[in-house]
N, C-alpha and C positions, 0 to 999 in steps of 0.2 A: 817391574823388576829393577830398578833403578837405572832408568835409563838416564836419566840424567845427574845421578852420582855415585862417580868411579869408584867412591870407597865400597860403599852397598856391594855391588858388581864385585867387585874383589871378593870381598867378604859372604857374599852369597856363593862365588865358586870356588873358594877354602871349603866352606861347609857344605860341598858334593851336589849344590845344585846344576852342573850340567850333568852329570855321571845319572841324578835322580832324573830328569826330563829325558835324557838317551833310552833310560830305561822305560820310562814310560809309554816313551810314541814305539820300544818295539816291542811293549805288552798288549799294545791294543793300538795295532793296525788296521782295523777295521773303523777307528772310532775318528771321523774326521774333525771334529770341534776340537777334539785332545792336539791333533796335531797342528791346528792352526794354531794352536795359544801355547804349544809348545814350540812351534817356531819365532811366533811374536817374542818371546823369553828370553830365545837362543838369539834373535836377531838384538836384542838390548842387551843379553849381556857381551855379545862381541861389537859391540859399539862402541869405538874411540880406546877400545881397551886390548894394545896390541898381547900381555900376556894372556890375557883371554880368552881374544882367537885359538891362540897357541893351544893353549890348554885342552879347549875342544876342539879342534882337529886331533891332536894326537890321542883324544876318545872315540872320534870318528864321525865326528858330527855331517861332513861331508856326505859320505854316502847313505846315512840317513836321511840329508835332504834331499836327493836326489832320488832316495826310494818317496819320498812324497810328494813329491814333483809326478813320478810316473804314476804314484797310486787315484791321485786327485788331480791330475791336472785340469779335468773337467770342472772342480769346485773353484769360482774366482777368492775366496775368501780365504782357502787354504793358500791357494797358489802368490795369493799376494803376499802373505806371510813368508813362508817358505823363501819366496825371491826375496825378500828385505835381510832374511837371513842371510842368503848367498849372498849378498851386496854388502851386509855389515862384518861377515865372517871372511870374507873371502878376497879381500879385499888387499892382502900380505902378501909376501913370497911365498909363505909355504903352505896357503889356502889357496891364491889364484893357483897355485899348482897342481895341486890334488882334484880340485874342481875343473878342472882343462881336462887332465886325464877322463875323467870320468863323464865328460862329452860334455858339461855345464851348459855349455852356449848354444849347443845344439837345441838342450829342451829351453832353454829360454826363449829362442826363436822357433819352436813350433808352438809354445802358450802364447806368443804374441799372433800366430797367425791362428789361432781355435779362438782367439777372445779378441778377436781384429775390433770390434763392438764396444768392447772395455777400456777407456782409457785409464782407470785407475792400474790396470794388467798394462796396459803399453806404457805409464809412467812408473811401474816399478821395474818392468824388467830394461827398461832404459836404464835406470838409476845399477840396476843388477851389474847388465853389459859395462857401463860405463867405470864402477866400480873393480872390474875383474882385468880390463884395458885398461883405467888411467895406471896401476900402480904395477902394469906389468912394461918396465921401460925398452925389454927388447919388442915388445907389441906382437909377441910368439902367443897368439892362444891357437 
C-alpha cells in the first residue's frame, strides 16, 4: 500500500481507504488473515505520513487495534502486524495518547511475555514501545 510512497499513501487515504479497512476488520472479526493485512495496510499507510496518522486516529483506528491485540494475541502473525501498526500510527502526540489511555503498553508487555520464544514478537513490540516513549518527551505513558 505504498509504503514507500507518501504520494500513493495520501492519495489512497483521500479515496477512503482507511475508512474502507476500519470497516472491514469490524465486519469480520472472526476472520484472523483479514486483520493481519488489514493491519500490515494501516501500519504503511501511517508510516512517515504525520496527516495520516491524524486522519486514522480521528476514525478510531486505535481501539480497533487494540480489540485485535486482545482478539489474537495468541496468533504471532496477527500480533506482529497489529504492533507495527501501533509503532507506525502511534507514534504522534495525539496517537501516543489515545493508545496510553487505552492500556497499549500493558498488552504489548504481556505478547512479549506469551511469545518470550519469538523474537520476531520481542523485536516488534520493542520497536512498538520504543516508538510510543521516544516521541513522548514528558516520558508519561
Amino acid at each position: 500500500l505504498g509504503a514507500k510512497n507518501l504520494k500513493n499513501k495520501t492519495k489512497l487515504m483521500r479515496l477512503g481507504a482507511g475508512e474502507r479497512i476500519l470497516r472491514a476488520m469490524d465486519d469480520h472479526l472472526d476472520h484472523s488473515m483479514l486483520h493481519q493485512k488489514a493491519c500490515s495496510a494501516l501500519a504503511s499507510l501511517g508510516s512517515k505520513n504525520i496527516e495520516n496518522k491524524s486522519q486514522l486516529m480521528q476514525l478510531g483506528v486505535a481501539a480497533r487495534l487494540v480489540r485485535t491485540i486482545d482478539r489474537y494475541m495468541d496468533d504471532t502473525s496477527v500480533l506482529f502486524d497489529t504492533l507495527r501498526a501501533v509503532g507506525n500510527i502511534g507514534n504522534h502526540k495525539v496517537g501516543r495518547e489515545v493508545f496510553v489511555k487505552l492500556s497499549i503498553m500493558r498488552r504489548i508487555l504481556d505478547g512479549m511475555d506469551l511469545h518470550r520464544e519469538s523474537w520476531t514478537i520481542q523485536d516488534i513490540s520493542c520497536f512498538a514501545l520504543w516508538n510510543l516513549v521516544i516521541s513522548n518527551p514528558s516520558n508519561k505513558a
